[in-house]
Structures are given as C-alpha cells and as structure tokens.
C-alpha positions as CSV (number, residue, x, y, z in Angstrom):
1,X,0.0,0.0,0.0
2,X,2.5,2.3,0.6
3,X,4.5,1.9,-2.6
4,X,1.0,2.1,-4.7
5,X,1.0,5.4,-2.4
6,X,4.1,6.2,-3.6
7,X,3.1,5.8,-6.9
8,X,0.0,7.5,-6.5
9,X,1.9,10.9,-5.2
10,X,4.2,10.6,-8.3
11,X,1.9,10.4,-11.0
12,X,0.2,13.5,-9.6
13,X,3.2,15.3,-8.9
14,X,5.0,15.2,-12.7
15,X,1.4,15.7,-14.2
16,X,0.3,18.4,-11.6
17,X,3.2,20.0,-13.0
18,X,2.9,19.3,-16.2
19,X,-0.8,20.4,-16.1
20,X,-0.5,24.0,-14.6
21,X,2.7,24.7,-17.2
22,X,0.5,25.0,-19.9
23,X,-3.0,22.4,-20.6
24,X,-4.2,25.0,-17.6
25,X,-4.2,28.1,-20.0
26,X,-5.1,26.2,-23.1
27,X,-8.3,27.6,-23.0
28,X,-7.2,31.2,-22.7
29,X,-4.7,30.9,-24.7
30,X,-6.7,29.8,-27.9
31,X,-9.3,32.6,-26.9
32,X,-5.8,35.1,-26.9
33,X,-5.2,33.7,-30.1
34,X,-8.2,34.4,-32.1
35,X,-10.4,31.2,-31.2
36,X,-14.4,32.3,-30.1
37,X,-16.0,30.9,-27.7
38,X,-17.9,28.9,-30.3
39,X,-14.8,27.1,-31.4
40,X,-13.8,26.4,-27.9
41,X,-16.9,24.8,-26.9
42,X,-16.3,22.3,-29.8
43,X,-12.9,21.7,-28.9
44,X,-14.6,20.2,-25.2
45,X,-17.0,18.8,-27.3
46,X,-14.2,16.4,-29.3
47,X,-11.9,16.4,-26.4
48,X,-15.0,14.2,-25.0
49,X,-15.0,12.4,-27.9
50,X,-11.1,12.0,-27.7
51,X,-11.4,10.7,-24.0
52,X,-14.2,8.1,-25.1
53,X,-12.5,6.6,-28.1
54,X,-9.3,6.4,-25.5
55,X,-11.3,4.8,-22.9
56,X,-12.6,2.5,-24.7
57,X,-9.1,1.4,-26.1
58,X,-7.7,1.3,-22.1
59,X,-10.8,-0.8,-20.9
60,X,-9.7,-3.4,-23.3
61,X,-6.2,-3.4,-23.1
62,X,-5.3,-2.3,-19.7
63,X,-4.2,-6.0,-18.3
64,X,-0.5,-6.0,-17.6
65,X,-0.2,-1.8,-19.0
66,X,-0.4,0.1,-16.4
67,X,3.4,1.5,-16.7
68,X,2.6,1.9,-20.5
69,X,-0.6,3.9,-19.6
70,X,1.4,6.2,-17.4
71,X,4.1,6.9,-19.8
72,X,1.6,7.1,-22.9
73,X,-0.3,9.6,-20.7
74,X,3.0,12.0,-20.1
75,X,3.2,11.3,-23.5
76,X,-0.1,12.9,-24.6
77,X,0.1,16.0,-22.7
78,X,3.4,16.8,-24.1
79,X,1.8,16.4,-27.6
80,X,-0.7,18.7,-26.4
81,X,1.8,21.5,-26.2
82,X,3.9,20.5,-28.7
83,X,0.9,20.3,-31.6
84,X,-0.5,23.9,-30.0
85,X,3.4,25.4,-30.8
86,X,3.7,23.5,-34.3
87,X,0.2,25.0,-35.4
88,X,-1.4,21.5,-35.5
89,X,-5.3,21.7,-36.5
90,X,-7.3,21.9,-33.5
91,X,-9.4,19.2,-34.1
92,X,-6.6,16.6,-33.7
93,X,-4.8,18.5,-30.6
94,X,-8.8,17.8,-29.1
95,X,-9.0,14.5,-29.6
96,X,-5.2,14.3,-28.4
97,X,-6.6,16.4,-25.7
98,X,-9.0,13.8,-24.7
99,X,-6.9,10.8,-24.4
100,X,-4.7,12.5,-22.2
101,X,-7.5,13.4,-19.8
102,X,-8.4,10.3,-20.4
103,X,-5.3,8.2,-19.5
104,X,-4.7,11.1,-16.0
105,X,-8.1,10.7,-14.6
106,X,-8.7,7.1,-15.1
107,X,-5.1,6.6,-13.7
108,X,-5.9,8.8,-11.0
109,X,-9.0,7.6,-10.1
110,X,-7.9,4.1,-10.3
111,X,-4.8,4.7,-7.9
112,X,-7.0,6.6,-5.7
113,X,-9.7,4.3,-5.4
114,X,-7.3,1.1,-4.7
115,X,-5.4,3.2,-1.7
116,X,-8.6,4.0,0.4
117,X,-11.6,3.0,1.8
118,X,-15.2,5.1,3.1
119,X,-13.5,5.4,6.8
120,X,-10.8,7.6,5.0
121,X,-11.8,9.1,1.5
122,X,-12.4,12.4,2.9
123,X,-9.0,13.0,4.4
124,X,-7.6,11.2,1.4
125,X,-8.9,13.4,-1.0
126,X,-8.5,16.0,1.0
127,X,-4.5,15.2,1.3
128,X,-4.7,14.8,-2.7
129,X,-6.3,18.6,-3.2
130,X,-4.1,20.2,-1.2
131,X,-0.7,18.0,-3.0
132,X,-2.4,18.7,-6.2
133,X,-2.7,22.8,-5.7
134,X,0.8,22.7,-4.3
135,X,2.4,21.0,-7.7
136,X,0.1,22.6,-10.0
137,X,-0.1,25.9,-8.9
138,X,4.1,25.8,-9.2
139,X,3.4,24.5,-12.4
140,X,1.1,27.9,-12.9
141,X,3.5,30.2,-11.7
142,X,6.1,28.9,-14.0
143,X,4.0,28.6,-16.7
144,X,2.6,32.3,-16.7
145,X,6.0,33.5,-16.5
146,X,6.9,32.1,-19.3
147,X,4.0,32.2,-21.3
148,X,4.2,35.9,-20.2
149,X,7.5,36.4,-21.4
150,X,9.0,33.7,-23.9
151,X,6.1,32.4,-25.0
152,X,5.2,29.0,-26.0
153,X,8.3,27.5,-27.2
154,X,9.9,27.6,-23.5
155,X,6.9,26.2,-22.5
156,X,7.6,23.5,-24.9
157,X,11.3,22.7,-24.0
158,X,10.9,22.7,-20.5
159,X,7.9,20.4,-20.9
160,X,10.4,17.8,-22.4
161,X,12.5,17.7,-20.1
162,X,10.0,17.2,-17.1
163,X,8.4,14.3,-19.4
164,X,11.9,12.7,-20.0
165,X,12.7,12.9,-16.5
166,X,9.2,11.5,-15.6
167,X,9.4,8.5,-18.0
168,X,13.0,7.4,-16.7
169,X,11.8,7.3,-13.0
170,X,8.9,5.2,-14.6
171,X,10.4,3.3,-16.4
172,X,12.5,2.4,-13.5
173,X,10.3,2.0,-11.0
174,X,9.5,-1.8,-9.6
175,X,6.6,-4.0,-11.3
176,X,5.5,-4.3,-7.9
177,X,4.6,-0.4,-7.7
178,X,3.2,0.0,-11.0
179,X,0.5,-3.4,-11.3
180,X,-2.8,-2.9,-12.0
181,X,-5.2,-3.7,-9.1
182,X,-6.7,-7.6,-9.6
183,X,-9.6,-7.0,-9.2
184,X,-9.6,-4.7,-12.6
185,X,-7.7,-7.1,-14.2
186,X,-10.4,-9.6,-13.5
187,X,-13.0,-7.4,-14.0
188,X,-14.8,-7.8,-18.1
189,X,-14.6,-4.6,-20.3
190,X,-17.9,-2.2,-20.4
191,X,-20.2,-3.2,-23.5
192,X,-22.4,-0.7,-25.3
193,X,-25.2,-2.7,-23.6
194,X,-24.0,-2.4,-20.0
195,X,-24.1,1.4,-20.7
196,X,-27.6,1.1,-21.7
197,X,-28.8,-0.7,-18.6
198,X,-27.5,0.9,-16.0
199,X,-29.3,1.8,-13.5
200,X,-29.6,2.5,-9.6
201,X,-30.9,4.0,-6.6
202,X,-28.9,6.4,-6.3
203,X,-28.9,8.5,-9.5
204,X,-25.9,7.9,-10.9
205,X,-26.9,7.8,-14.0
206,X,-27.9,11.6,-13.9
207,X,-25.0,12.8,-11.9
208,X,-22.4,11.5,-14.3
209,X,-23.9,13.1,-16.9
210,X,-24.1,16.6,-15.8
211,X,-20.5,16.4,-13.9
212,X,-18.6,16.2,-16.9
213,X,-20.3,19.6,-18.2
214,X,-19.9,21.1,-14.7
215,X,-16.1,20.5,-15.1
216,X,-16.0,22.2,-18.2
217,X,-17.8,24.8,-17.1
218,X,-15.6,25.5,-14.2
219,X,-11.9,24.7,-15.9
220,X,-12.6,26.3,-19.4
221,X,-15.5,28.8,-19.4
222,X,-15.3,30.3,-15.7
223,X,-11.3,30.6,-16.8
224,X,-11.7,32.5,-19.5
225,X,-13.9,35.0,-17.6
226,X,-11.3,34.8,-15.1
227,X,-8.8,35.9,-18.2
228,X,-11.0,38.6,-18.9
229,X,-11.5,40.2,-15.4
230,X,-7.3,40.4,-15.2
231,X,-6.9,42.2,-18.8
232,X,-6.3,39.0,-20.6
233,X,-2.8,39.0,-18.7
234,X,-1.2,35.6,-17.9
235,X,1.5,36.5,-15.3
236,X,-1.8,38.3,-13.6
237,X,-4.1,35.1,-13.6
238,X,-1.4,33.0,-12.3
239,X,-0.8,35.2,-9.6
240,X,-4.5,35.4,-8.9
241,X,-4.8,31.5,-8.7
242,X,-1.4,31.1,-6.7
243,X,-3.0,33.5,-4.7
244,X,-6.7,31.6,-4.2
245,X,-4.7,28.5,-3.5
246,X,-2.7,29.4,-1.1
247,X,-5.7,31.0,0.9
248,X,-7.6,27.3,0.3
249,X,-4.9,25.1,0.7
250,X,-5.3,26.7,4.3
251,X,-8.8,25.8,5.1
252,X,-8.6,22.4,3.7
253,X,-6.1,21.4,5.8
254,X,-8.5,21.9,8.8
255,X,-11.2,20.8,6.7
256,X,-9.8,17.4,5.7
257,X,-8.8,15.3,9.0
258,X,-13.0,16.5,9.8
259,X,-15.2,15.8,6.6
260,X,-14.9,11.7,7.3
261,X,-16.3,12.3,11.0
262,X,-18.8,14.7,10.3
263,X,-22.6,14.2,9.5
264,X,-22.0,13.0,5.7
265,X,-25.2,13.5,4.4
266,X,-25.8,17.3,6.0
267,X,-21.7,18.5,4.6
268,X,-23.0,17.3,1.3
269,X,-26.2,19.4,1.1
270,X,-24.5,22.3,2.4
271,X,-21.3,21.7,-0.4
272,X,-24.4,21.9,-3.3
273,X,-25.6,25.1,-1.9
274,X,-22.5,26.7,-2.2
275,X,-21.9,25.3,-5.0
276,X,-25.5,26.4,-6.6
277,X,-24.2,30.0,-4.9
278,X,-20.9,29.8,-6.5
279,X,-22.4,29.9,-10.1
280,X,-25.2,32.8,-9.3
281,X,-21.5,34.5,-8.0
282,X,-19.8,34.1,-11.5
283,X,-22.5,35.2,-13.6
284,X,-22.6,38.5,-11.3
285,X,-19.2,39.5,-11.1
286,X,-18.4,41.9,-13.7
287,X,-15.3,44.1,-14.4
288,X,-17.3,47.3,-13.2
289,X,-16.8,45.8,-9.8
290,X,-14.2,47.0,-7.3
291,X,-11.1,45.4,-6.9
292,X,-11.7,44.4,-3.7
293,X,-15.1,43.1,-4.3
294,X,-14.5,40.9,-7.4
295,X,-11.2,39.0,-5.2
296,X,-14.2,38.3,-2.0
297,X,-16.3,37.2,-5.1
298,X,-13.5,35.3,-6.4
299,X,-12.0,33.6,-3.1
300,X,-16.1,32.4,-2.5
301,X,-16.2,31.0,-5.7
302,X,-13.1,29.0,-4.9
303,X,-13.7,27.9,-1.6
304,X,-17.5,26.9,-2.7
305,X,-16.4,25.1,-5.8
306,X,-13.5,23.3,-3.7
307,X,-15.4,22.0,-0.8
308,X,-18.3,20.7,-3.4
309,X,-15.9,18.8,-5.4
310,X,-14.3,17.5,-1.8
311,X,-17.7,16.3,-0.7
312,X,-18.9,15.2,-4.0
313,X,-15.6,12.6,-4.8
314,X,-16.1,12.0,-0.8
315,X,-19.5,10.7,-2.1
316,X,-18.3,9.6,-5.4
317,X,-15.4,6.9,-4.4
318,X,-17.8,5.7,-1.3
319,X,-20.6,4.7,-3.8
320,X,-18.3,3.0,-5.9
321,X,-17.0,1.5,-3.1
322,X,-20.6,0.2,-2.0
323,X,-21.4,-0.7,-5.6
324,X,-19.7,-2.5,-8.3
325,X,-16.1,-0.9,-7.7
326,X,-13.8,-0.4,-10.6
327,X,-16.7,-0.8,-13.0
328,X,-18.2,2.2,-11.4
329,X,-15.1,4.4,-12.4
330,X,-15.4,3.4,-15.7
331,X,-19.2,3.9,-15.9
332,X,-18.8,7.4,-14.9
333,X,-16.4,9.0,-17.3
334,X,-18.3,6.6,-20.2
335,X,-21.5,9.0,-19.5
336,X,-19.5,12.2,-18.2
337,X,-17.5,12.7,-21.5
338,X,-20.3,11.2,-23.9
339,X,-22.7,14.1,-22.3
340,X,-20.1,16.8,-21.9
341,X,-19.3,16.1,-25.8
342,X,-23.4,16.5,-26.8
343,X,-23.7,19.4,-24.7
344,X,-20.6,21.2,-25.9
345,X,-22.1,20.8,-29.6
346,X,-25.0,22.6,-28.7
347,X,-22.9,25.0,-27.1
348,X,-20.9,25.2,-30.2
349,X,-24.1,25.8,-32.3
350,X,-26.0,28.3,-30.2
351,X,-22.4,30.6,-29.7
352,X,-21.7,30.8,-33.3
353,X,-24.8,32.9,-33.5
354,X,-23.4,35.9,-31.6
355,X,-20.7,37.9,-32.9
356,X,-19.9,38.3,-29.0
357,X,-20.4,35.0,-27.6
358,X,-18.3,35.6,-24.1
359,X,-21.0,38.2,-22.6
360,X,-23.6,35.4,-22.9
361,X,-21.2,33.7,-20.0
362,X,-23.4,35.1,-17.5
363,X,-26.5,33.7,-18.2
364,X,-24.6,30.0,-18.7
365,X,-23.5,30.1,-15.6
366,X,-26.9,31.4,-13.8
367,X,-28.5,28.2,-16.1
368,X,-25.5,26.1,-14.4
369,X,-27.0,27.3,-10.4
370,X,-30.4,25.9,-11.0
371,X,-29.0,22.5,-12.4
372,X,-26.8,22.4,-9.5
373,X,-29.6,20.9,-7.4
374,X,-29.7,18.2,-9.4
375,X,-26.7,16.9,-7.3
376,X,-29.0,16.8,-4.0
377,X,-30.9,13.1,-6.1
378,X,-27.1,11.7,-5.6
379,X,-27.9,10.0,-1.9
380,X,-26.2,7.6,-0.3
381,X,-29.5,6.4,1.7
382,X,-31.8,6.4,-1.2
C-alpha cells in the first residue's frame, strides 16, 4: 500500500506539473489567439469524444499496461503543447486532448480508489487537493511566466524535459509499484449494452452526466472570464490563482482530517448550496466591480467550488465502493464525456450565433446554479 501510495503521489506530482505549465491556460490561450467561444466549446466537445475513443481502447487493453498507460499519458500532454506550438489543426490536438484526460483521470482515479476506503476518502482526498494545488499551482506560476515572457516555445522545451525525467523514473520504478489492481484485471470490459442498462438507486446515472459539463464549465468557461477580469494578462491570472490556492490550501487542511467524522449527508447538502451560490456569483461578477469586491467574489467562488468537489468525490469513491467498484469508475467517465461532448455541440451551435459570444457567459452560468440541485438526487441512503 505504501508503494502504490508512492506511486500514487508521483503520478500526480510530474502531471500536476505538467498540467499548470500550460494544458491550464489552453483555454485562454486559444481565446488570446483568435479562437471564439464557439470554437472552444467544440474543442470540449471532441476532447469528449477524444477521451471516449481512448477509454474505450484502455478498458480493453489495460491488463498487464499500467506503466505503459502512465508513460503514454506523459506522452499525450506533451503532444498537447507540442501540436498547439507547431500550429497542429485543433481538431486533432482535441482529440489528443481527450486521451490525455483520459489516460490522467482514469489513472488517478484508479490509484486513488485502490489506496482508500469510506472510513478515509475524505481525508484522502482531502491530502490529494491540497498536493495537487501545491504542484500545479508551481506548475502555474512557472508557466505564466513564461508564457508571459517567452512564449510558447519555453513552454515547450521545458515540458520535455519534465516528461523525460518523468518516464525514466517510470520506467524504472519496480513491477511491484506499477501493477494494476486484480480486481480490474479480472474485471470484463464495459459493453455498449452495459451502458444502456445501468441503473440504480442512487442517481448515478444523472449525476455522471451533468458532472462532466460542470467540469468544463468551471476549468474552461469560468477561466476565461477569469482571463478577462485580469486584462487577458497571464503572469496576472497565475498570480490570482497562486493566490486563491494558497488561501484554500489553508482551510482544507482543517477541513480534511473533519469531513470523514462529520454528518455525511448534511456536509453534502450544504457543499451543493455553495456550489449552486458559486455559479449565481460568476455570472454577477463583472469588471465594473471594485477590486476588492471581485477578489471576495472570487476567493467564494473557490472555496464553494473546492469544498463541493471534496464532498462530492467524498461521495463519489464511497458509492463506488458500495457498488460494483472499478466498473463504477469506468461507468462514470463513459456518461460524463459522452454528455459533456453533446452538450458542448450545442454550445458550439447556439455561440456561433453571436458575434460576441463571451457576454452570454453570464447567463450560462446562472442556467449552471439551477442545475446544481440536481446533485441533492445523488444520496447515499436512497
């Protein structure tokens, strides 16, 4: 357990990295670049398809890969930056896009899932947020600095040598650290007809389809507004971020060693709330603000958004724990991307009507607060 732990910390680490350096600003920086909003919304749209066609690949050949997956996931976000530099057509860096969210999450979840159980989760996850804003908000800094400054190419080189560096110590590591849990390995791939059927008291079904758009929402769209409210600056929106995190990675280290003792079902309903409060927030903030009135705004919206996803993966991995384990996983990012990719399209459709698609952001994210409470239907005492 504690080398798969090891493992575990790893993996996040080079790709946290990896991650805030540049796939973090890939949104903004195809809106700096010329892209609309329209454009972007159907580059989600095929990264979902990207991450489906992957996944479906992985849940068929995972036995006896897992080191492959890991280094053919450092691989992919490499290729990321490197197509984005070489002026690759941005339907292919999607779709590469998607496999390597693909390959990180599924990894992640995978590790994640094998190293707890519903005593711990909380604290768990709560250990892995506060790692994960560490590594990727250095990743951030570095990244807007350069971006800032150098551009794209020093992004590019110094990516290279963090994946290098990555795939050696992988490469390296023992078989003993890097085998896939048995009970995946034993565990038959997802047919088209297993997708169909499922079902269950808890609304599952529902919840993985609107989480994958709700993750979109928050890591492209409420970015770019983000990008907008600093004067589309880089070095300014990594320092607001650093900033955020810093204040966060704070409270959730009191928060995290308490969320497993508390009363489950009441942190939970409180987390939507916030969260439903959290999306009313970004479609009011505007640039008219003051300074000091958008940053409260801004440090609510964090916190809100950060203890929902704490309580909601709390939830998430305890479910999957009670239910039909690994196959849960899977399930879940099957219906996630194959949504997030429908609902991007339409996104993609309805945006390329307006010659100024970003100031319809607002009313996106006030649509986004009433489908919050869907998340209340996700019960573990249904």
């Amino acid at each position: 357990m504690r080398d798969l732990s090891r493992t575990y910390y790893l993996f996040l680490g080079f790709h946290g990295f990896l991650l805030g350096l540049f796939p973090f600003f890939l949104p903004v920086y195809l809106y700096k670049n010329g892209s609309p909003l329209s454009d972007i919304a159907l580059f989600i749209a095929l990264s979902g398809l990207g991450f489906i066609v992957t996944l479906w690949g992985w849940d068929r050949l995972r036995s006896n890969l897992f080191r492959r997956m890991i280094i053919v996931s450092l691989l992919l976000e490499l290729s990321v930056v490197l197509s984005v530099y070489f002026g690759v057509d941005l339907t292919i860096v999607a779709l590469l896009n998607g496999g390597y969210n693909c390959l990180y999450w599924m990894i992640q979840r995978i590790l994640f899932f094998s190293a707890v159980s519903p005593g711990n989760s909380g604290r768990k996850f709560g250990n892995f947020q506060i790692f994960v804003l560490v590594v990727l908000k250095l990743g951030i800094f570095v990244g807007s600095i350069l971006l800032g400054r150098f551009g794209l190419i020093a992004i590019g080189i110094l990516s290279l040598i963090v994946t290098c560096v990555a795939i050696l110590i992988f490469s390296y590591r023992s078989e003993d650290c890097l085998e896939i849990p048995a009970l995946l390995q034993q565990r038959p791939s997802i047919r088209i007809l297993d997708l169909i059927s499922f079902k269950d008291r808890y609304y599952s079904r529902l919840i993985f389809a609107i989480d994958g758009v709700f993750l979109y929402l928050e890591s492209y769209f409420w970015l770019i507004s983000l990008f907008l409210l600093v004067g589309e600056s880089f070095v300014k929106l990594g320092m607001v971020v650093i900033g955020l995190a810093l204040f966060l990675g704070v409270l959730f280290f009191i928060i995290k060693n308490r969320i497993d003792r508390l009363q489950v079902q009441k942190v939970y309903q409180v987390a939507v709330l916030l969260y439903a409060l959290s999306w009313v927030m970004r479609g009011s903030i505007s640039g008219d603000m003051s300074y000091s009135l958008q940053m409260c705004m801004i440090v609510l919206i964090g916190f809100s958004t950060s203890l929902f996803r704490l309580a909601f993966n709390k939830r998430f991995f305890d479910l999957a724990r009670l239910s039909t384990g690994y196959e849960y996983i899977f399930l879940k990012s099957y219906y996630s991307q194959f949504f997030l990719a429908f609902v991007f399209l339409f996104f993609a459709a309805i945006l390329k009507e307006f010659s100024k698609s970003v100031e319809l952001l607002p009313f996106i994210y006030w649509l986004a607060a009433g489908l919050t409470f869907f998340y209340l239907k996700y019960r573990m005492d249904s």
